[in-house]
VOVEXFI-379480 format. One record per residue: x, y, z of N, C-alpha, C, O in turn. Coordinates in nm, 2 decimals, m for minus. Layout:
<<X, Y, Z>, <X, Y, Z>, <X, Y, Z>, <X, Y, Z>>
...
***
This chain:
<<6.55, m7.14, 4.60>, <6.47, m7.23, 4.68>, <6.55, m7.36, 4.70>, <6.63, m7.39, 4.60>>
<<6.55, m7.45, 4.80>, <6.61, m7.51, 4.83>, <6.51, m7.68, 4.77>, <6.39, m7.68, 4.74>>
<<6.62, m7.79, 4.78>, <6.55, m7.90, 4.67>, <6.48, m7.95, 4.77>, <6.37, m7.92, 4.75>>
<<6.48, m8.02, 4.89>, <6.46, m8.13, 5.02>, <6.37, m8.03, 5.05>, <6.38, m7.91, 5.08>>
<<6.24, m8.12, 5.05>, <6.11, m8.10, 5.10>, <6.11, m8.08, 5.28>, <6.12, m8.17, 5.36>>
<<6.10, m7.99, 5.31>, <6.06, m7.99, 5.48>, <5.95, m7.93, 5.49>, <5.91, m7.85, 5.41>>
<<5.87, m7.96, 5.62>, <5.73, m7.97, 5.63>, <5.72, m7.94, 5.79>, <5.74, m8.03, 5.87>>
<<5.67, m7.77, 5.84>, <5.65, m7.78, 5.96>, <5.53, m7.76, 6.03>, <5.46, m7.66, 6.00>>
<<5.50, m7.84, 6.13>, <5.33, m7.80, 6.16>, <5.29, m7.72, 6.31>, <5.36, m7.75, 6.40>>
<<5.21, m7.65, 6.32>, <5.22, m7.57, 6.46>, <5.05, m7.60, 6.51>, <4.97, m7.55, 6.43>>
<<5.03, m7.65, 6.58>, <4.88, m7.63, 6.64>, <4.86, m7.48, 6.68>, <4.94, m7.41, 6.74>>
<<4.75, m7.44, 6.63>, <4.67, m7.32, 6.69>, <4.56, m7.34, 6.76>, <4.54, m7.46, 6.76>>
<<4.47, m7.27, 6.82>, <4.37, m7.26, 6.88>, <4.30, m7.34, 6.83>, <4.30, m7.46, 6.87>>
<<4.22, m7.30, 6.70>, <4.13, m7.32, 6.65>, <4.19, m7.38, 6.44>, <4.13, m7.43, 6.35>>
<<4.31, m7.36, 6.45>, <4.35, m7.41, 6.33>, <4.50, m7.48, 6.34>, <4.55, m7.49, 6.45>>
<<4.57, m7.53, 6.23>, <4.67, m7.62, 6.24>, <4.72, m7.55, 6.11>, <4.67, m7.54, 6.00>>
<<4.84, m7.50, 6.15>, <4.95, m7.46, 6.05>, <5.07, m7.50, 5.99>, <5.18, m7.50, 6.04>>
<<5.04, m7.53, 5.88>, <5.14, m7.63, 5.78>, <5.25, m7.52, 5.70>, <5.22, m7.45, 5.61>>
<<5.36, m7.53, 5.76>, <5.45, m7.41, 5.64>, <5.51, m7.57, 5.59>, <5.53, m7.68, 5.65>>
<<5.53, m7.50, 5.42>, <5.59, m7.60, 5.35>, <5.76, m7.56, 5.29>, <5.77, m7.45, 5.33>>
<<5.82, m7.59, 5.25>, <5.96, m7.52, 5.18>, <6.02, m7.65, 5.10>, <6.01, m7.76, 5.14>>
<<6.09, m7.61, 4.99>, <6.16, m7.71, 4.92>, <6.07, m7.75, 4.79>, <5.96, m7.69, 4.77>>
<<6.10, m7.82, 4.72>, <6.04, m7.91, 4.61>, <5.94, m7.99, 4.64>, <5.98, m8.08, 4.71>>
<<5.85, m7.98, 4.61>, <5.73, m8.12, 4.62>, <5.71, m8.17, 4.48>, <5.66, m8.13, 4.38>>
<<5.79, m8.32, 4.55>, <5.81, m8.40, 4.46>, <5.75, m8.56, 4.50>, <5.64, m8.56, 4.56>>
<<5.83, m8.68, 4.46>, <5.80, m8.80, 4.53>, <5.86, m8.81, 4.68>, <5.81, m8.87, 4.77>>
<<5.97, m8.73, 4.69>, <6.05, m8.77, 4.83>, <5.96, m8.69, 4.91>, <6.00, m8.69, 5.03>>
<<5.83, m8.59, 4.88>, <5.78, m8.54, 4.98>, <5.63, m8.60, 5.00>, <5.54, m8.56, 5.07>>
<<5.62, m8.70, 4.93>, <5.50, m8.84, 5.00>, <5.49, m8.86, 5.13>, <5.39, m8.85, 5.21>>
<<5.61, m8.90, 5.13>, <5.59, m8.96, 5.32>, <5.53, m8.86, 5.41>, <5.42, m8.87, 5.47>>
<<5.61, m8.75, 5.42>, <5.55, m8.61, 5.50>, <5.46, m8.61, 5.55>, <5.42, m8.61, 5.66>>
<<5.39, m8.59, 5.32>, <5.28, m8.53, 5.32>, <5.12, m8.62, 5.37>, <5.01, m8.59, 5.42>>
<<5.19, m8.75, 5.34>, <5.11, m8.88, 5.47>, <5.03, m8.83, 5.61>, <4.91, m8.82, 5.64>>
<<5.19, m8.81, 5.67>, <5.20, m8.83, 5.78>, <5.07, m8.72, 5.87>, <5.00, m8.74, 5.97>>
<<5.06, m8.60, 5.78>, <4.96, m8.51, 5.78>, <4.83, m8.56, 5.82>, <4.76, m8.51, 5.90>>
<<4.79, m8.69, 5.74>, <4.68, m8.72, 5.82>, <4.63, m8.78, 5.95>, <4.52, m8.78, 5.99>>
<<4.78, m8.83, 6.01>, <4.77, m8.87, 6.18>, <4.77, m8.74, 6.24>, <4.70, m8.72, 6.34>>
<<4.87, m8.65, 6.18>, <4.90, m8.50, 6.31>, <4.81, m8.44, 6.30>, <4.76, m8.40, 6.40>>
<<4.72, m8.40, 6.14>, <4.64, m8.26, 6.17>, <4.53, m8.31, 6.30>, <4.48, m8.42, 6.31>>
<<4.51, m8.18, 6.38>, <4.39, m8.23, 6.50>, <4.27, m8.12, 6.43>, <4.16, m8.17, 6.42>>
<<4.29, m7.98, 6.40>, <4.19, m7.88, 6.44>, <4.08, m7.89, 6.28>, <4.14, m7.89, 6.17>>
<<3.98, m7.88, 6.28>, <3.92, m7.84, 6.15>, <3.97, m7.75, 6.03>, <3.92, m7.74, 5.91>>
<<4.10, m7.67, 6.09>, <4.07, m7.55, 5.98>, <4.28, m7.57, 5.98>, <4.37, m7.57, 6.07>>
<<4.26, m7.57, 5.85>, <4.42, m7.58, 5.78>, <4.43, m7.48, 5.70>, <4.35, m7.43, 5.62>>
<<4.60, m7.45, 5.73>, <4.63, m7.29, 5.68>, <4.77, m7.38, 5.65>, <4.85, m7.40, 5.73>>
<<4.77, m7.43, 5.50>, <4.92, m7.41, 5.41>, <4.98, m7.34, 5.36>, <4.92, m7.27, 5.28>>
<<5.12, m7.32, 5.36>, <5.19, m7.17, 5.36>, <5.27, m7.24, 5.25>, <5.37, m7.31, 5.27>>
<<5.21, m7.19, 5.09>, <5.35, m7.25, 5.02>, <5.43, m7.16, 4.98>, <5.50, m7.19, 4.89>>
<<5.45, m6.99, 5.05>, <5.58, m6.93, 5.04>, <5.73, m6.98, 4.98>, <5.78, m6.92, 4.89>>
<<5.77, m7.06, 5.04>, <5.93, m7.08, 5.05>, <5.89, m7.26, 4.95>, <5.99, m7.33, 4.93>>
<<5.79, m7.30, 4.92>, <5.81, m7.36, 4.79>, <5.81, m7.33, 4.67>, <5.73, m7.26, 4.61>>
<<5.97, m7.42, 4.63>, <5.93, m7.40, 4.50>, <5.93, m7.47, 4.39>, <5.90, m7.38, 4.31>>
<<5.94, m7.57, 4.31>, <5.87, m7.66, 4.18>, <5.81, m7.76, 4.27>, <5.83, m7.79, 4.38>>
<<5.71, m7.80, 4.16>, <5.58, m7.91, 4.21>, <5.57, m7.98, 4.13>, <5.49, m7.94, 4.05>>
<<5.63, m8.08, 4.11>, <5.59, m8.18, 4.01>, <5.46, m8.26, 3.99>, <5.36, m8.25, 4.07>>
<<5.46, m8.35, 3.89>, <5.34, m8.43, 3.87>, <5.32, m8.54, 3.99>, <5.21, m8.57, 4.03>>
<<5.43, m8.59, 4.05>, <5.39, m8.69, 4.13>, <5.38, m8.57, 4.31>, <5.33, m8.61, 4.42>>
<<5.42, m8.49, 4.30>, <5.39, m8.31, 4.42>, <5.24, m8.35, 4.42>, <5.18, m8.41, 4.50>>
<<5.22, m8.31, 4.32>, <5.02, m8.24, 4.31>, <4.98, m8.37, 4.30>, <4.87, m8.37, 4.36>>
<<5.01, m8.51, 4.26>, <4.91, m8.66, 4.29>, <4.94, m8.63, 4.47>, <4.85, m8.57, 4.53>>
<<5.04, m8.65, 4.53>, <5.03, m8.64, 4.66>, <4.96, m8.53, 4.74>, <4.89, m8.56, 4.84>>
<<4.98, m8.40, 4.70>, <4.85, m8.29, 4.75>, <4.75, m8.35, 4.71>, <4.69, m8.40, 4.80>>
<<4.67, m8.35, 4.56>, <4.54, m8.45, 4.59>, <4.49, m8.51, 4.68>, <4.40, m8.50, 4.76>>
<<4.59, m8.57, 4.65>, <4.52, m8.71, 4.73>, <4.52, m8.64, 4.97>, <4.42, m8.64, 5.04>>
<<4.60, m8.62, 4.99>, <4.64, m8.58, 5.08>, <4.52, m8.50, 5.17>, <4.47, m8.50, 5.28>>
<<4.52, m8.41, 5.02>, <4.37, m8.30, 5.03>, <4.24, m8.36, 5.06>, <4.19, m8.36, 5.16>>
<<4.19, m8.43, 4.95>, <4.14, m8.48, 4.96>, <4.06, m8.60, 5.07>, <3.94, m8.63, 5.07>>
<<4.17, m8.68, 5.16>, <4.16, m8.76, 5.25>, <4.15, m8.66, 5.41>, <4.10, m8.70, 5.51>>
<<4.20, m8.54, 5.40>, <4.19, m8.43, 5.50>, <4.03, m8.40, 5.49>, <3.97, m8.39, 5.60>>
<<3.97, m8.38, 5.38>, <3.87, m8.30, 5.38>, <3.75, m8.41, 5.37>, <3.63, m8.38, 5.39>>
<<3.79, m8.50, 5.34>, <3.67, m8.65, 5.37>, <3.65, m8.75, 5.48>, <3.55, m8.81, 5.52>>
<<3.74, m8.74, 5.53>, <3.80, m8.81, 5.64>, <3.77, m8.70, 5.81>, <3.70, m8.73, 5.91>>
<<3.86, m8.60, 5.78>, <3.86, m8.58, 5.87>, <3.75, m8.42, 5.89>, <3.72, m8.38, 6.00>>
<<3.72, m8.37, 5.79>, <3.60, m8.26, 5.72>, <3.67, m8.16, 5.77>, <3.64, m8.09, 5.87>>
<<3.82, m8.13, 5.68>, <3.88, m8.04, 5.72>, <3.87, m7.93, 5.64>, <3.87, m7.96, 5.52>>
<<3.86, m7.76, 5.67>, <3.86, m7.69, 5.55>, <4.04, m7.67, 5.54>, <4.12, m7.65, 5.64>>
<<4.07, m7.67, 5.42>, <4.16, m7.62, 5.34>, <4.19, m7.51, 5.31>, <4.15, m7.48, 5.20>>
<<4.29, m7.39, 5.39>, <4.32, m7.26, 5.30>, <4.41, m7.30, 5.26>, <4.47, m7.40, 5.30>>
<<4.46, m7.21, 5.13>, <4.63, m7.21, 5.09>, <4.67, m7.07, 5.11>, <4.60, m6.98, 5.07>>
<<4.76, m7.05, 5.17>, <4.81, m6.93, 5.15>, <4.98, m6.89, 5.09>, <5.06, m6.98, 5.11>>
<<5.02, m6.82, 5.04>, <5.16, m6.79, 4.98>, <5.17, m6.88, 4.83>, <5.27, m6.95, 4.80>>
<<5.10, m6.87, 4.79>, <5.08, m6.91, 4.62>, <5.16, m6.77, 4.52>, <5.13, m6.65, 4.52>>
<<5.29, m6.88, 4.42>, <5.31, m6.77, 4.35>, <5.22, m6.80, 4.21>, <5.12, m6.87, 4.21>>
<<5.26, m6.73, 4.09>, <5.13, m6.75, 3.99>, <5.15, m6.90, 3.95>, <5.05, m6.96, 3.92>>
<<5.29, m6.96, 3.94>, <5.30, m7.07, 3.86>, <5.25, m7.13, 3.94>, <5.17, m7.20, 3.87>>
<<5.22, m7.17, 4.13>, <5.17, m7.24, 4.19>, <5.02, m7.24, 4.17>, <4.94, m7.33, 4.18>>
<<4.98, m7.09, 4.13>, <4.85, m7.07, 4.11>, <4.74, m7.13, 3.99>, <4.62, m7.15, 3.99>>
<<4.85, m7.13, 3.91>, <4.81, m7.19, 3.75>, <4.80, m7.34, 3.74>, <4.72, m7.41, 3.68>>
<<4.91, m7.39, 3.80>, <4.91, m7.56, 3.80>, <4.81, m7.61, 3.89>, <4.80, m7.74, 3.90>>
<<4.71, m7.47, 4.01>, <4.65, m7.60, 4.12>, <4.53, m7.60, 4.03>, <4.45, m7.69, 4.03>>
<<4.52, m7.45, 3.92>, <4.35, m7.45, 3.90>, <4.36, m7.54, 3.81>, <4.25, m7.59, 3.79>>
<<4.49, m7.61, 3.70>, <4.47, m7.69, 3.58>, <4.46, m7.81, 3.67>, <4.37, m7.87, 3.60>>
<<4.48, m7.89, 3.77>, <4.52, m8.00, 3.83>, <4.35, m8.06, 3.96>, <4.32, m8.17, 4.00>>
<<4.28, m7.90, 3.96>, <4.18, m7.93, 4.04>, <4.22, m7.95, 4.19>, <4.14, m7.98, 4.28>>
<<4.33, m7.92, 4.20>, <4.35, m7.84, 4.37>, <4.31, m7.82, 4.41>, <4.29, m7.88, 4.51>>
<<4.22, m7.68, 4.39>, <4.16, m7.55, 4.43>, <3.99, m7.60, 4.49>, <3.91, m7.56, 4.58>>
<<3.98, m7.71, 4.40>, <3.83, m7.83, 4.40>, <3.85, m7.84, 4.55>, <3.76, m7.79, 4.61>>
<<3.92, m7.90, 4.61>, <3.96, m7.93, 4.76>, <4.02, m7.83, 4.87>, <4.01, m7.84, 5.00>>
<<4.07, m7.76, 4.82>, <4.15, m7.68, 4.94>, <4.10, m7.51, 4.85>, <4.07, m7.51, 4.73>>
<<4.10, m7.37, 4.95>, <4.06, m7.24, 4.85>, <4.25, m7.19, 4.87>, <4.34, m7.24, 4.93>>
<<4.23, m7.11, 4.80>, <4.32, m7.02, 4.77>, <4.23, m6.91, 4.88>, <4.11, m6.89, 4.88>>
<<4.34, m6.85, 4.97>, <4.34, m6.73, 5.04>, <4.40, m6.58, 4.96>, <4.48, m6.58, 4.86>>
<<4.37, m6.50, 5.01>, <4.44, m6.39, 4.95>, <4.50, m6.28, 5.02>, <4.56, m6.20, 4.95>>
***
């Protein structure tokens, strides 16, 4: 996996598609910001496939990120492409509280 956070978004019909790749870390704050001027559609589909480590200040930025998506703008949250370690750190961290896991 590669370290440099990149972040690509595609409008759909009816949902807005976030693929993520790289490390989410501090240097992927800004990005993960910016998410709340672009997303338009109610229904978010994040693809964390091609990420890989998440640090402590990664998941404060998903938090929060999540959380201002889903208060703000009353967006639902899927995740999709979760490996187990991504899976294990969102249920200890309260991730999953905000956004579901897809399967």
């Amino acid at each position: 996996m590669e370290k440099n956070f990149i972040m690509e978004l595609r409008h759909g019909y009816d949902a807005d598609f976030i693929n993520l790749s790289g490390t989410i870390d501090y240097d992927a704050g800004t990005s993960l910001e910016e998410l709340l001027e672009i997303v338009k559609r109610p229904k978010i589909r994040v693809d964390f496939s091609k990420v890989g480590r998440i640090n402590s200040m990664g998941i404060a930025f998903l938090l929060r990120c999540f959380k201002k998506l889903r208060d703000d703008k009353g967006a639902e949250i899927s995740l999709v492409g979760l490996n187990s370690m991504h899976t294990m750190l969102f249920k200890m961290t309260g991730v999953f509280l905000l956004a579901n896991p897809e399967n």
